[in-house]
C-alpha positions in Angstrom: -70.3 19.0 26.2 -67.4 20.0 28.2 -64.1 20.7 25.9 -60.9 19.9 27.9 -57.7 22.1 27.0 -54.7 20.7 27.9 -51.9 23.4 29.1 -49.3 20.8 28.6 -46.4 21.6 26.3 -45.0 18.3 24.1 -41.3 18.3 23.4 -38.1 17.0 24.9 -37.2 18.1 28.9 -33.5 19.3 29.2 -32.8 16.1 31.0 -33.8 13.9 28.4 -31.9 16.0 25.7 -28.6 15.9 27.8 -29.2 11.6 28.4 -29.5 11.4 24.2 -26.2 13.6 23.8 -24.5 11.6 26.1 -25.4 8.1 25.0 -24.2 9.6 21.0 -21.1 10.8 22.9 -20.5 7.1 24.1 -21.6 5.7 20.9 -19.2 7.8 18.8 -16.1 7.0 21.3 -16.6 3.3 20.6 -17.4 3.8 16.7 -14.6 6.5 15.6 -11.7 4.3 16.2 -13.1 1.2 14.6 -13.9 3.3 11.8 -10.4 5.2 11.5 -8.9 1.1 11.9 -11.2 0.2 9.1 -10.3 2.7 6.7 -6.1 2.5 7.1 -6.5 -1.2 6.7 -8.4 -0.7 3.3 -6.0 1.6 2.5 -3.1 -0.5 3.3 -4.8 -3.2 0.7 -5.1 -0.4 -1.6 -1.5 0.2 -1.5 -0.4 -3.1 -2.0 -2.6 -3.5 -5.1 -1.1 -0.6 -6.4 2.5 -1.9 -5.6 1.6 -4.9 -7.6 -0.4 -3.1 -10.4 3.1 -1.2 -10.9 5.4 -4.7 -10.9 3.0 -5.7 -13.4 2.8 -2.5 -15.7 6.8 -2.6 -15.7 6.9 -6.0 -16.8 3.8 -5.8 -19.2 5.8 -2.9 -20.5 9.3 -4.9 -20.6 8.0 -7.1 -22.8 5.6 -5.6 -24.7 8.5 -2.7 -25.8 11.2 -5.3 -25.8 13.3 -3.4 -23.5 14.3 -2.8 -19.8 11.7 -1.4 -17.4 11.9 -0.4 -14.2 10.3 0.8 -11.0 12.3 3.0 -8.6 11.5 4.7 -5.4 10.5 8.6 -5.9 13.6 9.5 -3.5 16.7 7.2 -3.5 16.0 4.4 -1.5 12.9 5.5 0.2 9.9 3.5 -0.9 7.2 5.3 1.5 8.3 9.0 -1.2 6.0 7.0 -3.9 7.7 5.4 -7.0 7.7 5.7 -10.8 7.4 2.9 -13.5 9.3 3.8 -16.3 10.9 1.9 -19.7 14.7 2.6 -19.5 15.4 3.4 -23.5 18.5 4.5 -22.9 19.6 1.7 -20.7 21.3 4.0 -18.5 19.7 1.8 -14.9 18.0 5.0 -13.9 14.9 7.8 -15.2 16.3 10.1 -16.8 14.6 12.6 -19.5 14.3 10.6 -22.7 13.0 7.8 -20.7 9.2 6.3 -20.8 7.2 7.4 -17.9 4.4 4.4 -17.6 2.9 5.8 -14.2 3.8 7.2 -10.9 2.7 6.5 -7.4 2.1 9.3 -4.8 4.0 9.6 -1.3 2.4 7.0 1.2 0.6 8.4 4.3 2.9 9.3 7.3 1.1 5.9 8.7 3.2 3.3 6.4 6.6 2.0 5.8 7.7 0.4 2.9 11.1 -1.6 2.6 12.3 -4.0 0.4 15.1 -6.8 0.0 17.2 -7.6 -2.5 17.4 -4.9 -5.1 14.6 -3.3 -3.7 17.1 -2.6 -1.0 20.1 -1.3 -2.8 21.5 2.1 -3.4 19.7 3.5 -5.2 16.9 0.6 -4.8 15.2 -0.6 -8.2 13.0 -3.2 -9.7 14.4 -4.4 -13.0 12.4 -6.7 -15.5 14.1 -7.3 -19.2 12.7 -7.5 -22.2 11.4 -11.6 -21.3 9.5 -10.0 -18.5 12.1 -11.8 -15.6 13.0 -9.7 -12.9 16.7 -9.4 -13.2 19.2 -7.0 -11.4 21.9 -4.6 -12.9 24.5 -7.0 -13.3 22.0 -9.4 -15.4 21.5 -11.8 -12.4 17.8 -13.1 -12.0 16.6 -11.1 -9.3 13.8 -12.6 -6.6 13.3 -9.3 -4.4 9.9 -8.7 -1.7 8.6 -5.3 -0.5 6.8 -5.3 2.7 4.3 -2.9 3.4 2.9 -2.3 7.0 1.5 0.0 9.3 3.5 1.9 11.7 1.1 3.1 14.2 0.6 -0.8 15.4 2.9 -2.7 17.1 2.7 -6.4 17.9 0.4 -8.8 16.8 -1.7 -5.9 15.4 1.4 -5.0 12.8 2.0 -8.3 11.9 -2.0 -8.4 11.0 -1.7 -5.2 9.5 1.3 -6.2 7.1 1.1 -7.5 3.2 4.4 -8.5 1.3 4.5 -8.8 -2.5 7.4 -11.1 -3.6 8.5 -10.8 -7.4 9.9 -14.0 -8.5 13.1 -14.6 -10.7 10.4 -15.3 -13.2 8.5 -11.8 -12.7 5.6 -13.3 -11.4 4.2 -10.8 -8.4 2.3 -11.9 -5.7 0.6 -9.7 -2.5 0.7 -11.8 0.4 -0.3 -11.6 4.5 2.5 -12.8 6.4 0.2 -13.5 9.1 -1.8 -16.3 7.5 0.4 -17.6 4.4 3.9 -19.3 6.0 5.1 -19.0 2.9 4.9 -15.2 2.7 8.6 -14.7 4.3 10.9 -11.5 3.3 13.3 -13.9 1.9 10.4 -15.5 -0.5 11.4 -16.2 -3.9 8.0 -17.3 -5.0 
């Protein structure tokens, strides 16, 4: 009986190493982008959600307290600073210290913009709902107002995919909308 040793070594040859390292380099230059897409678009969602979980919480608040209640930018007119939901006691149109802090939103990523219209557009730019939960403004006109929300690292047909708008009705009714799919979903929408 003969026995037969083999002198041959198993394992990987440097050429097949580099060949798998390069196809994982190819594989993660197609997959990172895509991915990075993926998660600002989610968050962009996000973000809009939390817009419209804040309309709601001011109104919920409005009516529940039976007073004013607002949400404000967390810097003047600059929605992308964050913004704070708040029941105005004092009635003074603006947070102050005796006021009801309801919940705040942290500063957007550098990657957003957020502008509004109507009194989400004024100096200093607010979102008024009174004590019937209708969104009014300072001078106790009804108040239809939209916030858009988009991405500013697209341009084109990209950004306008990569856009939502939540219109707030006279009535106080908030909706998130795409502008790209709903024709109804205009800045100047009052429903």
């Amino acid at each position: 009986m003969k026995v037969s040793t083999s002198s041959r070594k198993t394992g990987f040859t440097l050429i097949e190493l580099m060949v798998t390292v390069a196809i994982a380099a190819v594989l993660l230059v197609v997959a990172v982008p895509s991915f990075v897409n993926f998660q600002r678009n989610s968050e962009l969602t996000s973000v809009a959600n939390s817009f419209v979980a804040g309309v709601n919480a001011a109104r919920g608040e409005a009516m529940k307290r039976g007073m004013n209640a607002m949400l404000v930018p967390a810097t003047g007119t600059n929605w992308s600073s964050g913004w704070t939901v708040f029941v105005d006691q004092d009635r003074s149109g603006g947070l102050n210290t005796g006021d009801f802090t309801v919940m705040q939103q942290p500063a957007l990523p550098a990657y957003f913009s957020a502008t509004g219209q109507g009194t989400a557009n004024e100096t200093p730019a607010y979102i008024l709902f009174d004590a019937a939960g209708y969104a009014k403004t300072k001078t106790a006109g009804f108040g239809a107002l939209t916030m858009t929300i988009a991405r500013n690292d697209l341009s084109g047909t990209e950004l306008t995919n990569q856009t939502r708008r939540i219109v707030i009705a006279k009535s106080g009714r908030a909706r998130a909308c795409k502008p790209a799919t709903d024709s109804t979903c205009t800045a100047t929408a009052e429903e």
